[in-house]
N, C-alpha and C positions, 0 to 999 in steps of 0.2 A: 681393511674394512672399517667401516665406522662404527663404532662401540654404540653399544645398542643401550645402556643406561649413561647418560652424563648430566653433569650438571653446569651449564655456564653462566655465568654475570656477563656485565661487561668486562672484568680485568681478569678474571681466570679460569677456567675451565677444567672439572674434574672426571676422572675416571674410577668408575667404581662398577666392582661383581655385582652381575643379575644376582647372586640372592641378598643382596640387600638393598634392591631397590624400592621396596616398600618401607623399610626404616630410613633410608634418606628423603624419601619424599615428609615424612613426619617431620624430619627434622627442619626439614626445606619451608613446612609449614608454618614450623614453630619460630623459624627465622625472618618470617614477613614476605616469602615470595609465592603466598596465597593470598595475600591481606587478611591476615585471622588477625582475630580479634584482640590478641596482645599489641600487636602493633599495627595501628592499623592508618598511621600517617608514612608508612615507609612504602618507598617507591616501588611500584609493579615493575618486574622485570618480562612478564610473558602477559599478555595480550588475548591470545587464540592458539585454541587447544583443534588436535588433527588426532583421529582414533584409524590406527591402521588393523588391519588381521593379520596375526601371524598364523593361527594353526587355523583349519578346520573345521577343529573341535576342541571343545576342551579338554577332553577324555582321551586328545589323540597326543602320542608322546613327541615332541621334538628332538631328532637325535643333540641337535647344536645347541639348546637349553635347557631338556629337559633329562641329564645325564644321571642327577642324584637324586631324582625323581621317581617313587614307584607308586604299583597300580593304575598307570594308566597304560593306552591300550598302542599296538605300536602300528603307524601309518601304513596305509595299504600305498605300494607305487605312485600312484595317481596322488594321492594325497600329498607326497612327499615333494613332489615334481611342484605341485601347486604352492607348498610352503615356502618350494625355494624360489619360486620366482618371485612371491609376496617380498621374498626376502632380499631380493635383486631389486626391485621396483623401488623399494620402500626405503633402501640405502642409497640407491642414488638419490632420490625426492631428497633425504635430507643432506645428500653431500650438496645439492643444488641450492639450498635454504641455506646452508651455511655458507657455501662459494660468494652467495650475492646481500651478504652480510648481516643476516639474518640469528638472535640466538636463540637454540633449538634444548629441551632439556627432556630426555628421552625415560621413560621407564614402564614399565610391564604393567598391565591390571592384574585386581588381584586373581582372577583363576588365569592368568598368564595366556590367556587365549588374543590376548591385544598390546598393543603397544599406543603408548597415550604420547602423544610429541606436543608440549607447549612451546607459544613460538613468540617471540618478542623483538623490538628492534631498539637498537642504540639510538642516541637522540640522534645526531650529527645523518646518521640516516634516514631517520624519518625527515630532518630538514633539504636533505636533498633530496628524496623523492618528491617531496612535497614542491619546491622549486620546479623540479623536473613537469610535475604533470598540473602545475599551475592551483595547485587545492586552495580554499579560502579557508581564511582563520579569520577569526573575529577581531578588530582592533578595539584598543580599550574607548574606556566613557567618551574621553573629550574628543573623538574624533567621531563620532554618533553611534557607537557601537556597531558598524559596517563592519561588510565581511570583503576580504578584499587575496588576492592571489599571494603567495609567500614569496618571497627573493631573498634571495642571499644582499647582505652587503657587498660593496662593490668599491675597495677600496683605493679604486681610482689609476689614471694611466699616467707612469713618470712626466713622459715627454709633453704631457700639459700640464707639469706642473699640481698633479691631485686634483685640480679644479674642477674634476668630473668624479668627486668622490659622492659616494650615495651612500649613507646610514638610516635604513629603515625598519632594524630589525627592535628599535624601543615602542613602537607604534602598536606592535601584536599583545593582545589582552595575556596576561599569565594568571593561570587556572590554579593558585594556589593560596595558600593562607600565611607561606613562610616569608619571614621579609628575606631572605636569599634564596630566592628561586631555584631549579634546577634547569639545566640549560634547555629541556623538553616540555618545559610547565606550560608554552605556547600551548602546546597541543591539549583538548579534553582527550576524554579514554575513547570517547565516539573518533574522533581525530587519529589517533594512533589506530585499533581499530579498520579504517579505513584503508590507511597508508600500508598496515600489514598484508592487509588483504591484496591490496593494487602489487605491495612488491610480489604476490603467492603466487597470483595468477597474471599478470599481464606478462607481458613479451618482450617487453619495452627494455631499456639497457638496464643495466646490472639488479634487473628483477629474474624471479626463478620460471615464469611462463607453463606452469602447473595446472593442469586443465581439474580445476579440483570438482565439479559437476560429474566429469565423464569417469573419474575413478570412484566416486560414489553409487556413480548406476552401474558400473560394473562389481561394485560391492568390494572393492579393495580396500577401501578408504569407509568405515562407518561412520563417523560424522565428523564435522567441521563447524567451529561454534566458536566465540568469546566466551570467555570465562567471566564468570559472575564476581563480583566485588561486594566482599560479606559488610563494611561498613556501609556501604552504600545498600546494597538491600534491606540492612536493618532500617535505614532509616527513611525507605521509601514505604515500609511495611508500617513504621510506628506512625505515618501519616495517613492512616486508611481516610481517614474524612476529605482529604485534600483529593483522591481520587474521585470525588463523585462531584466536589466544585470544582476542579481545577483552576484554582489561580494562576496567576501568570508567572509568579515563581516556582512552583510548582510542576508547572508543563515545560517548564524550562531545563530544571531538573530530568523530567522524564525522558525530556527531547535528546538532552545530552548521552544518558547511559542506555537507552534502547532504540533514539533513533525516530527522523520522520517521522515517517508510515504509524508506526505505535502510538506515537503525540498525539496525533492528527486524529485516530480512530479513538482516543480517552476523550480529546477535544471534543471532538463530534458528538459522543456519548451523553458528556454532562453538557453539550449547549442542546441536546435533543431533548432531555429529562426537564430541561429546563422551561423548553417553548410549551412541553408536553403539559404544565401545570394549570397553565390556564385553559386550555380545552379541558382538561381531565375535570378541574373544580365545575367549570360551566355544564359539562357533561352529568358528573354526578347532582345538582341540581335539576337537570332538566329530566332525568331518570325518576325521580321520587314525582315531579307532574306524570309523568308514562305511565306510573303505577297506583296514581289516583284516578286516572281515565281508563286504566285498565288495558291501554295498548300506545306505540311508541308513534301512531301515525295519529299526529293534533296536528295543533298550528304550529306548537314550539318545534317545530320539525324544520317550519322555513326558516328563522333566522338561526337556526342551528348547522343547516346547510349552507346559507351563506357563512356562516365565519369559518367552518372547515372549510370549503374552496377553496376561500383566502389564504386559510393557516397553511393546507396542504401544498399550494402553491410558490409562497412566500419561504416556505421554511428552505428548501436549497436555497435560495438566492441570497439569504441573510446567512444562512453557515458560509458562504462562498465569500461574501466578505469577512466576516470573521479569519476565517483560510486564511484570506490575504494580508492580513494583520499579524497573526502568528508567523506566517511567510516570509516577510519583512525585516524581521525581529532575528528568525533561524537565516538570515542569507541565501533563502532558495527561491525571491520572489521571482529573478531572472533567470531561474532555473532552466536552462536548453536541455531538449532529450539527445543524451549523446547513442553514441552507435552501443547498443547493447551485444553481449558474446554471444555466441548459441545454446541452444538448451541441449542437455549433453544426450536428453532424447530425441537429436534431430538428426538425421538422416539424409542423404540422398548419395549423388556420385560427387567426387571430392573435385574441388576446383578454387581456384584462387579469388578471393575476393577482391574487389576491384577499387577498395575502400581502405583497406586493411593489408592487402597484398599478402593475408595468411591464405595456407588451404582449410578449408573450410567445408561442411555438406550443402551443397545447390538441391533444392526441389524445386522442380519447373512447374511453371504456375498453371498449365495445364493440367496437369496429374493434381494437382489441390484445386483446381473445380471440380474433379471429378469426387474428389472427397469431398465437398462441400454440397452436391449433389447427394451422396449419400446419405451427408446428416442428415440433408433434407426430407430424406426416403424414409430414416430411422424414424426420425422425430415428429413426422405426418404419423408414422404407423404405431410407433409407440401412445404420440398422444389419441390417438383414434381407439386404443386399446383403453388406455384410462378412462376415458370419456364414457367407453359404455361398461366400462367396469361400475363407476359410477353413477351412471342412470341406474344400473341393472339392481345397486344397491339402497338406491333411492324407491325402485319400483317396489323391491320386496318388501322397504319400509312403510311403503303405504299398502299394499294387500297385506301381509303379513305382520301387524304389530299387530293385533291381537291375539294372535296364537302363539305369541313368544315370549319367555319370560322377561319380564320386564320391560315389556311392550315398545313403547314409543323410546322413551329414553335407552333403552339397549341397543337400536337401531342408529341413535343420533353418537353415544359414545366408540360404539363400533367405528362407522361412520369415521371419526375424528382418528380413531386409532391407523385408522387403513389408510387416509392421508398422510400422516404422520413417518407411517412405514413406506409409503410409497416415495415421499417426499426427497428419502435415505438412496430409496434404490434410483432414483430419477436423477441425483448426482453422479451416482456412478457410472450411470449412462452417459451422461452430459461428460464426465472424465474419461470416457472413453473414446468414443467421438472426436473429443478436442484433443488426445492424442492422436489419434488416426490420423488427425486434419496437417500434421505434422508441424507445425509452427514453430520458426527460426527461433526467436525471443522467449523470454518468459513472459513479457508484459502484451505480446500476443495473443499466447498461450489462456492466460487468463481474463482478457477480455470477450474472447471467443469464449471462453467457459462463461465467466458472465452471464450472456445472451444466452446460451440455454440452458442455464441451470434455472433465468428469469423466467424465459417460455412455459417451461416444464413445468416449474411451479404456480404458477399465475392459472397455467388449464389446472392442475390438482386441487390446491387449494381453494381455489374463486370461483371453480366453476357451478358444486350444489347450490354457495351463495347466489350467483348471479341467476341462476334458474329458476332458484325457488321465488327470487326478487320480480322477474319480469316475464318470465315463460308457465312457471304449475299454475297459474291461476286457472282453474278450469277449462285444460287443455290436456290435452290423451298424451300418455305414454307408454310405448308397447303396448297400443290398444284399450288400457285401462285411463276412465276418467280420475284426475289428481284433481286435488283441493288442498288448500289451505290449512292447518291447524288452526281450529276456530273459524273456519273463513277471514282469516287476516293474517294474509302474508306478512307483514311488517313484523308481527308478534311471531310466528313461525323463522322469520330467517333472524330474528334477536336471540330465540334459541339454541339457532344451530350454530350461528355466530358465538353462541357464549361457550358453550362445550366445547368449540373447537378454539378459542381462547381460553381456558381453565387447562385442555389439554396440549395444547402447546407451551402454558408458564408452567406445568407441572414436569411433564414427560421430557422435553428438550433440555430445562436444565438440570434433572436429574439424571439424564444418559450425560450430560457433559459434565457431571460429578461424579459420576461410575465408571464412564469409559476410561480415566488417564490410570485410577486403581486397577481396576479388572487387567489392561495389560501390564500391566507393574506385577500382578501376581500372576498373569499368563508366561510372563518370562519369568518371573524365581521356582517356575516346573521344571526349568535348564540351569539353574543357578545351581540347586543342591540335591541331593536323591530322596525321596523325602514321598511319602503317602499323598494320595490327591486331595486327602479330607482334611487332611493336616496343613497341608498348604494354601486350604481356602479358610480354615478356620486362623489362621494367622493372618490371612488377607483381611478377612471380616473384623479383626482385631485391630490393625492397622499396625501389627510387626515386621512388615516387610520391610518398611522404613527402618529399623532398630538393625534386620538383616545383611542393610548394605550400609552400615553403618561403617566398617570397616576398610569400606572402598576408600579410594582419596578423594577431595572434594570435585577434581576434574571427574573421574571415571563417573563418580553418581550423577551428574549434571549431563554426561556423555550417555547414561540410559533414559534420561526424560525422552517424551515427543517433541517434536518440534513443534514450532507456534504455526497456528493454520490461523492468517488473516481472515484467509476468504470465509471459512466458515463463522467465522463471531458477525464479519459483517453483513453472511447472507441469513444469518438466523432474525439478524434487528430490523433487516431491512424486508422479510417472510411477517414478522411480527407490526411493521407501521401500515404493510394493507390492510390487514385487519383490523388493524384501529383506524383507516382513514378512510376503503374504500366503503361501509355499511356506517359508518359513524349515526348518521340521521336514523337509522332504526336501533341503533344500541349504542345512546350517549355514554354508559357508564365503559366502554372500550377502551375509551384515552386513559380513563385510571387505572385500570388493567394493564395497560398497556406502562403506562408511569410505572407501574410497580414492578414488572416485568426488565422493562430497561433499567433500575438500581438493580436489581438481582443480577441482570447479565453484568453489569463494572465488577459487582464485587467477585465475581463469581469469576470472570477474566481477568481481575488484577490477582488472585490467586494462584489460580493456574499459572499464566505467569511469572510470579513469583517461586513458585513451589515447586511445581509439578511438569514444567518445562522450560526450555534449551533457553539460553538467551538469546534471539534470533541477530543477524548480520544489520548494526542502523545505518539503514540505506537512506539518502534524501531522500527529499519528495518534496514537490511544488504544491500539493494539493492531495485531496483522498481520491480523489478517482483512480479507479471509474466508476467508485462508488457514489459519489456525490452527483454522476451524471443517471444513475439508475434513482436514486431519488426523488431528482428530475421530474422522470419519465412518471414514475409513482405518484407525485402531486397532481400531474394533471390528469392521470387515470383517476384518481383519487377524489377531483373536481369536477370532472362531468360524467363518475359513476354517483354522485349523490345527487346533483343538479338531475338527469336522469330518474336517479330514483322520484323524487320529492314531485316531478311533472309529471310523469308517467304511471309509476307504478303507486303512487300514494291516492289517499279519496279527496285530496285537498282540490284538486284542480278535475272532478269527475264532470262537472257539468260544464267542461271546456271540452270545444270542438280537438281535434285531432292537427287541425291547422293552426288552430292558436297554441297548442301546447309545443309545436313542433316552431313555432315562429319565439316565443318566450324562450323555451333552449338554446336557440340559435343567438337569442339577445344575451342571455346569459352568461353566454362561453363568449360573444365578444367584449362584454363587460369586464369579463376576468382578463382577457388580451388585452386590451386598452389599459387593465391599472397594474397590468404586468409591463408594457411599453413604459408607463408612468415614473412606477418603479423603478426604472432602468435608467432615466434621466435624474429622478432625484435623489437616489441612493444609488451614485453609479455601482460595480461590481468590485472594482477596487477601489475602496476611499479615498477622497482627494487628499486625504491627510498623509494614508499610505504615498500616493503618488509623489505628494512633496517630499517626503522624507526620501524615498527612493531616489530622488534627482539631488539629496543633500548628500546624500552617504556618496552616489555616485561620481559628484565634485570631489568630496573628499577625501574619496581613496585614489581621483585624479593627480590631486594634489602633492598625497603622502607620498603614492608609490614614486613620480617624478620628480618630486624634494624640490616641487613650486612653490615658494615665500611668497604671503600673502603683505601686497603692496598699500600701500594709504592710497585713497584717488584723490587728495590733494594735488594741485600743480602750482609748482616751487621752478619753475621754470623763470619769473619775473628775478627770483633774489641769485642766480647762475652769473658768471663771467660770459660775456659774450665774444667771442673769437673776430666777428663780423657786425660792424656798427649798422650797417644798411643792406639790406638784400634786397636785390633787383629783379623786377617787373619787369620781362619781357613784351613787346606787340605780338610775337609769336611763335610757335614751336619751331624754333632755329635748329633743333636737331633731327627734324622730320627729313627726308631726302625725295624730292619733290621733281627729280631730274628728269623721269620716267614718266612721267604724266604731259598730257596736253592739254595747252589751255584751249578751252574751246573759244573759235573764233565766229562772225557773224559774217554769213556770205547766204543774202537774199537767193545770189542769181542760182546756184546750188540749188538751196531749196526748193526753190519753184521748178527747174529740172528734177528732182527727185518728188515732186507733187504731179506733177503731166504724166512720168513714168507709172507711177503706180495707177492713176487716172487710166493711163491708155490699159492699162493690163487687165485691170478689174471692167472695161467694158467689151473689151475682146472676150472675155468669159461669158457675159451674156448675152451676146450674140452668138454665142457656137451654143447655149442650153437649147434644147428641146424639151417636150414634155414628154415622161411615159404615153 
């Protein structure tokens, strides 16, 4: 069996007793194969960390390591039966990891309830994998810093003499600062990373084919993560300022140790904060007129609605270029979507895939209409419940604030609260659904989420807005006539707009600053035995941290959460309707809003840093499908104000119904036409991008096939000529001309062949009749 604590390098591999597998790993620390902080230019040998189960429970004894062990409790059959299979499973996985040349360095947490496997690979093997499934590496300066496929040298076939020899392994950039490299310095840690990952799970030759999804949702496997890199964290934490401009060194940095996807949503962050400045300052200006006049529907309302149109419309189209710039730079501009695996929650009858030639779970696409029917059933009847949950609460608010304490504003904070909560539960639905729907992919998976997490929210949130905007104006509900606050709506939905802005920057990110705590001290109630008030008053203290102090650096980084994309970016992207769809009745929004996006960076580069896993840096071409829901938000965004500012405002009251409806229609083609415009003279991808992309792509043409660039000089006149004169043929003497006939000139012929057809074509019209 395979010894369940060791330790390997590249050159030797030790064996050592379970009980001191916690003072080897210190030692292992203190030696530089955690990157501590003594040395902290010495080489990573382990990559990504794998947390298996071995017991249970913690409390439950293992006969095979827990012999010198007392006080705990002894395994009931069942539990026993389950230990040893964990224990079968989990020693072949790593006899497989080792077989396909993989180094694995195994040892126990500390209440022994897990087994923590760090896993690393030799260079010589990340260079052939890398060969094998064609990965880009980046090549140095003078070659445009292109990203181009790895090879092996190829040191050429005797029988021609070497002349087919090809050395292109000086071309690849090396990621270090030593002038004598290491033979793996090609590779960044995102690169290794990678390559680990590809040898864990693919199928492919001398990889281990480790379905690590499906042993995770069968809960064999607790997590699976990269190990964090303490000099590097310190020094992305000592830059906090650079997270909220992101330079381009800087995002380059981040691109490298977290990957994509991460980049791209920082990116997107501070170029969001950024456009956000100039509406926010125009905004807070045109607010202090609102409250000289005493209400937000003047004049300054029209050119305040045109330039949100503009902004809201504009702003995806200019981040998309941007994208393609960063794109360009990381080598993912040519990015193809390759065949993704399945999600290890996918289901059906097992059949062979026709792509891939593995077996695989098939759902027929008939049985997923019939789920998609479903959602449809849910999400009509779900939203139909919010809806008059919402009137019903708007109703009370107008019969009922004066008989309640705190009248009007109790009604509008409640109000904001019940959104807020509903908002919670309306994901969960939307997550539940989208698993029903069963979806092969993950990037299925979450698109489909997407779209109705968007729905859902859009009727919750937008909908009192939108009512109060163009439907309460002295129009019954449940029978009761509604009004106005003040008789001016624009002033009424500014208020309800602001409370439910004050409680979305207060509330949202104080639960996303309580939640990662609160289960950090939900689980130290299973850590140790300990009173419930004592364990929340060291919560409250913030000792839990000092408590797993003890752990090794992998196991505490193996209890964070994982990083939840989707949630940072459906909270920013809940947060820009309200600053773009009512903008025209509440200009000081953008700056609310401005201030709200610096709080969610800081407040995500934390988290992040601190408080969770280091996620998998997957490429990514782009942020979608975020950047395509943004989209959709700008033009909601543009003709919910255009809307507002004709209809529902007193600017345009002495305008017929036909003319207001004829100026909106000119409006919305106005914003089309300078969206067309746009499109020709800021293409989507910059010509500047475009050119560099066809320079890099010549030039990794060049490198990989070791094509010498020629002079276009012709040196042809100063050559030895073999042949003084070359002859000018009359004509192609080598055509073969045998087979042909010349055609000859025979009148009498023709003129029989002109009588013939004559006679024929009038014997035809002689035999017509007419119906």
């Amino acid at each position: 069996r395979l010894p369940l604590v060791q330790a390997e390098t590249g050159m030797t591999t030790g064996v050592m007793s379970s009980q001191y597998a916690k003072l080897q790993v210190a030692q292992e620390d203190i030696k530089g194969f955690q990157g501590a902080e003594q040395h902290e230019h010495q080489r990573r040998f382990y990559e990504v960390c794998m947390v298996f189960r071995c017991k249970t429970s913690k409390f439950v004894q293992d006969p095979d390591m827990d012999k010198d062990v007392t006080g705990l409790q002894e395994a009931d059959p069942e539990d026993k039966k389950k230990m040893e299979l964990w224990k079968q499973r989990r020693e072949a996985i790593l006899r497989s990891l080792q077989n396909c040349g993989l180094h694995i360095f195994c040892y126990y947490s500390r209440d022994r309830d897990e087994v923590l496997v760090k896993v690393g690979a030799p260079p010589q093997k990340l260079r052939d994998t890398a060969a094998r499934m064609k990965y880009k590496l980046q090549l140095k300066k003078q070659y445009l810093n292109a990203y181009a496929e790895y090879r092996h040298d190829f040191p050429g076939r005797p029988e021609r003499g070497f002349k087919d020899r090809r050395v292109i392994s000086h071309i690849y950039k090396t990621h270090t600062e030593d002038d004598y490299p290491d033979s793996d310095a090609i590779f960044k840690t995102l690169d290794r990373i990678n390559l680990i990952n590809r040898i864990i799970t693919s199928k492919d030759k001398d990889c281990a084919g480790i379905n690590v999804g499906k042993l995770m949702y069968d809960g064999e496997l607790r997590a699976f993560f990269p190990l964090h890199e303490a000099a590097i964290v310190r020094d992305l934490k000592k830059n906090k300022f650079e997270w909220f401009w992101m330079t381009e060194d800087f995002s380059n940095k981040l691109r490298d140790y977290f990957g994509d996807r991460i980049a791209f949503y920082f990116l997107f962050m501070a170029f969001y904060w950024k456009w956000l400045c100039l509406v926010a300052l125009v905004g807070l200006s045109l607010q202090f007129i609102d409250l000289l006049v005493h209400t937000p529907d003047n004049i300054t309302a029209i050119p305040f609605c045109i330039l949100m149109s503009v902004w809201s419309t504009f702003l995806p189209y200019f981040w998309r270029r941007q994208e393609a710039k960063y794109a360009i730079g990381w080598g993912t501009l040519d990015l193809v979507e390759s065949l993704e695996p399945c999600r290890p929650e996918h289901h059906g009858d097992q059949r062979i895939n026709p792509v891939t030639s593995q077996v695989e779970p098939f759902y027929p696409k008939e049985k997923r209409r019939w789920d998609y029917a479903f959602s449809v059933a849910v999400m009509t009847l779900v939203g139909s419940l919010v809806s008059c949950l919402l009137m019903i609460i708007l109703y009370c608010r107008h019969n009922y604030r004066d008989h309640t304490p705190g009248g009007l504003w109790a009604f509008q904070i409640g109000l904001a609260w019940f959104v807020e909560f509903m908002n919670g539960r309306l994901t969960s639905i939307s997550q539940w659904l989208t698993t029903r729907e069963n979806h092969r992919t993950q990037s299925e998976h979450e698109t489909a989420m997407l779209a109705k997490v968007m729905i859902f929210k859009f009727l919750n949130s937008y909908l009192i807005l939108f009512y109060t905007a163009f439907f309460k104006h002295h129009e019954r509900l449940f029978g009761s006539q509604m009004k106005c606050w003040q008789d001016d709506c624009f002033q009424d939905l500014s208020w309800q707009l602001a409370i439910f802005v004050f409680s979305r920057l207060t509330m949202a990110n104080l639960y996303e600053y309580v939640e990662p705590r609160v289960k950090l001290w939900w689980r130290s109630l299973f850590m140790e035995k300990r009173a419930f008030l004592q364990t929340l008053q060291t919560a409250l203290n913030g000792s839990i941290i000092y408590e797993m102090a003890d752990m090794s650096a992998a196991e505490q980084q193996s209890k964070r959460e994982k990083y939840d994309e989707f949630r940072n970016c459906d909270e920013i992207l809940l947060s820009h309707g309200f600053a773009t769809f009512f903008a025209v009745t509440s200009p000081w929004v953008c700056f609310a809003t401005l201030c709200a996006s610096l709080i969610e960076i800081g407040m995500d580069m934390r988290a992040l840093m601190d408080s969770q896993q280091r996620p998998m840096p997957y490429k990514a071409r782009s942020n979608e499908p975020w950047s395509t829901a943004f989209d959709v938000y700008g033009v909601l965004a543009a003709s919910t104000n255009i809307l507002l500012l004709i209809f529902a405002s007193d600017q345009y009251d002495n305008w017929t119904y036909t003319e207001k409806l004829v100026l909106f229609i000119y409006l919305e083609h106005m914003l089309l036409i300078a969206r067309l415009v746009l499109k020709v003279v800021f293409p989507q991808v910059p010509r500047n991008v475009e050119l560099l992309q066809l320079k890099q792509e010549h030039m990794v043409h060049r490198c990989l096939e070791n094509i010498k660039v020629e002079q276009g000089h012709d040196f042809s006149m100063f050559r030895d000529h073999r042949v003084d004169q070359i002859e000018v043929f009359e004509n192609d003497i080598m055509e073969c001309d045998d087979d042909d006939i010349e055609p000859v000139l025979d009148l009498g012929a023709s003129s029989k062949a002109f009588m013939h057809g004559f006679t024929e074509e009038k014997a035809s019209w002689m035999n017509w009749k007419p119906m």
